[in-house]
Steps between C-alpha positions, in 0.01 A plus 500: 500500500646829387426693830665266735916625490696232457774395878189587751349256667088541470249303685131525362690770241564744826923538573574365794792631667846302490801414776681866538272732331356645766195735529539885642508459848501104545833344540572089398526330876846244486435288768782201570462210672758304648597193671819610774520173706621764785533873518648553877696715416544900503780455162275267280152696578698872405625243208142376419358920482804626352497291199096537487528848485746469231266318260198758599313197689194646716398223697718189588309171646709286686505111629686347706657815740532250816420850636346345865259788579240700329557891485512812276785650493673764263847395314633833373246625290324190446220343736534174620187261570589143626315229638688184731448323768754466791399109551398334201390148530516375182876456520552250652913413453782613706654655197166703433362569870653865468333564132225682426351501173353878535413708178475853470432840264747730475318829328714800341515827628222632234316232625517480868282754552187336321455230724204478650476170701703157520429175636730248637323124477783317588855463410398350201259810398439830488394784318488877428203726389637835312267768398527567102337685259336206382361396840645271776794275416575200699813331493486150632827315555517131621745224478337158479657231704692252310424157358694356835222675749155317587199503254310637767770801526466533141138534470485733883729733253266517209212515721658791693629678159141450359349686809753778473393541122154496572504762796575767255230676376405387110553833332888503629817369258658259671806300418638253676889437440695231687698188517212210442778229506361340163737208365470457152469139382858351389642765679802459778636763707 
């Protein structure tokens, strides 16, 4: 069709905006999510936010802190929200009595000042409610126990993530980011 201009994308013939072109006054959100398997300490959090900030990242959702408390706290200019448990019984080794599987959102400072609520379910999951132009956004993170845990702590998890999803109200975004622990078939790590 002749009025359709050829490298847009269209849906029902109307453009619909790409990745980077952004509208006046709305900015593309880079959220990253990562897996740390521990983030004690002060050098590799500053490490973490430094090399977030150089890649423009806005909101950073992390698994696996073995941070053993829940608190907000600001890092520099960045706000950190983290959920853990001092005493979690799931471990169950000597090795892994002291870890904590803990996730949390780190949030830029542009960002930091948008939040509106968060949530801490567990040390498993959590999320974050910013105010946007668009309406509410939720950020849900979670890290799924692993195929060595318990059915019944698998399916506690989903039922637990499930309620978290649903107790935001319908007209919100939400995304949900995490670890979920999948193992593809014929894979080995």
């Amino acid at each position: 069709h002749s009025s359709l201009e050829r490298n847009k994308i269209y849906r029902n013939r109307t453009p619909i905006k790409q990745y980077g072109i952004a509208k006046k006054g709305r900015v593309p959100l880079k959220i990253w999510s990562i897996n740390l398997q521990g983030l004690n300490t002060p050098y590799a959090q500053y490490d973490l936010l430094h090399r977030a900030a150089k890649e423009g990242v806005h909101i950073i959702v992390a698994q696996e802190t073995y941070f053993t408390d829940t608190y907000t706290i600001p890092l520099g200019n960045w706000l950190l929200i983290s959920s853990g448990v001092p005493n979690n019984a799931e471990h169950n080794s000597d090795s892994d009595i002291n870890k904590q599987t803990g996730v949390a959102i780190y949030l830029n400072p542009e960002l930091k000042g948008a939040v509106t609520t968060y949530v801490t379910v567990s040390d498993r999951i959590m999320s974050a409610t910013l105010l946007t132009k668009s309406g509410p956004l939720a950020i849900i993170n979670h890290h799924a126990p692993d195929e060595t845990k318990p059915t019944n702590t698998k399916i506690a998890h989903c039922d637990l993530l499930t309620n978290t999803i649903r107790n935001y109200q319908d007209d919100a975004i939400k995304i949900v980011v995490g670890d979920t622990d999948i193992r593809w078939h014929g894979r080995y790590n």
